[in-house]
C-alpha positions, 0 to 999 in steps of 0.5 A: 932718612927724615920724613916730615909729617904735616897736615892742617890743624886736626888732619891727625899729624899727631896720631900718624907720628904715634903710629910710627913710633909705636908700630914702626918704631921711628921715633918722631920730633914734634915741632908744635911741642918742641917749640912750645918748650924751646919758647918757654926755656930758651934764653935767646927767644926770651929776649928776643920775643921781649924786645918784640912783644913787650915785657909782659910776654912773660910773667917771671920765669912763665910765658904769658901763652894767651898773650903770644897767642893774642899776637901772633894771631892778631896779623900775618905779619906779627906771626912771621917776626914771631916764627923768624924767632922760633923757628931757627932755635927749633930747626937747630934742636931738630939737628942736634935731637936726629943726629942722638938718633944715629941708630935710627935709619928714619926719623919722623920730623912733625910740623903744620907748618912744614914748608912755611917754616922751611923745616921741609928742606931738613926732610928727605920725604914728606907725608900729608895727613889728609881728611876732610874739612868736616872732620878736621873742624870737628877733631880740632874742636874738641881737641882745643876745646875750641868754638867752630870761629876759633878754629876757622880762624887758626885753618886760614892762618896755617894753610898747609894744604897750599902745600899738599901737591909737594909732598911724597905721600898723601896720608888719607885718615879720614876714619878711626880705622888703624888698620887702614892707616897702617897699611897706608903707612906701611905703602909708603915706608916700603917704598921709602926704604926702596928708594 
């Protein structure tokens, strides 16, 4: 049993698959850090990435990370080419990385961009980590370190809120409350496992 995790940039995907791994025990893939690593590793998107950006993508061996940044977040077009590059090497490690995790009954598959990406068709459910617009500026800030228009910018590039009516669970962390949130998780894993 998969379930995808998504949410906009600083709903707290991160520290949802957190507690599922350490309190339920369902270990999580993290697809912001898998691709970053498939990126920087994977020979196909290396050549690919060059012949679309340009040589200087990467500097020897390293990716030039402001540079692909620049790009992808310079046109919505410039993003897709660069998602229809990365996304299907991450969806085939996912397959490759749950299929390690056969002992497992459920696996967590953490994405923003879960539906945008089609990484939602690989989940069975989908949880959308949800709070307030505030809050969420306020996390991603200081996370990122981050001005308030950068990370305005990146909320209206990946808009995955577009897509909250389509998910199974809505999440609400809205708070540091871990007690609330494990019992919103707790909700939805029983009625998961009921299903």
């Amino acid at each position: 049993m998969t379930i995808g995790i998504t949410g906009s940039i600083g709903s707290g995907k991160s520290y949802i698959s957190a507690i599922l791994r350490e309190k339920f025990g369902i270990p999580v893939y993290d697809c912001d850090k898998e691709a970053k690593r498939l990126t920087a590793s994977n020979e196909e998107i290396r050549q690919k990435l060059i012949s679309l950006v340009g040589p200087e993508v990467f500097d020897a061996e390293t990716l030039n990370k402001q540079l692909l940044a620049d790009y992808l977040f310079a046109d919505v077009e410039n993003a897709s080419q660069v998602n229809a590059i990365i996304h299907p090497v991450v969806l085939e490690d996912f397959k490759k990385w749950q299929k390690e995790q056969r002992d497992k009954s459920m696996v967590g598959l953490e994405s923003a961009i879960l539906f945008e990406s089609g990484f939602n068709e690989a989940a069975d459910y989908v949880l959308f980590v949800d709070a307030p617009e505030e809050v969420r500026l306020r996390r991603a800030m200081l996370r990122d370190t981050a001005s308030e228009a950068q990370i305005r910018s990146r909320m209206g590039m990946q808009q995955p809120e577009l897509h909250r009516h389509q998910a199974d669970f809505i999440i609400v962390n809205d708070t540091p409350d871990d007690t609330k949130l494990q019992e919103q998780l707790a909700a939805a894993l029983r009625k998961i496992e009921n299903n």
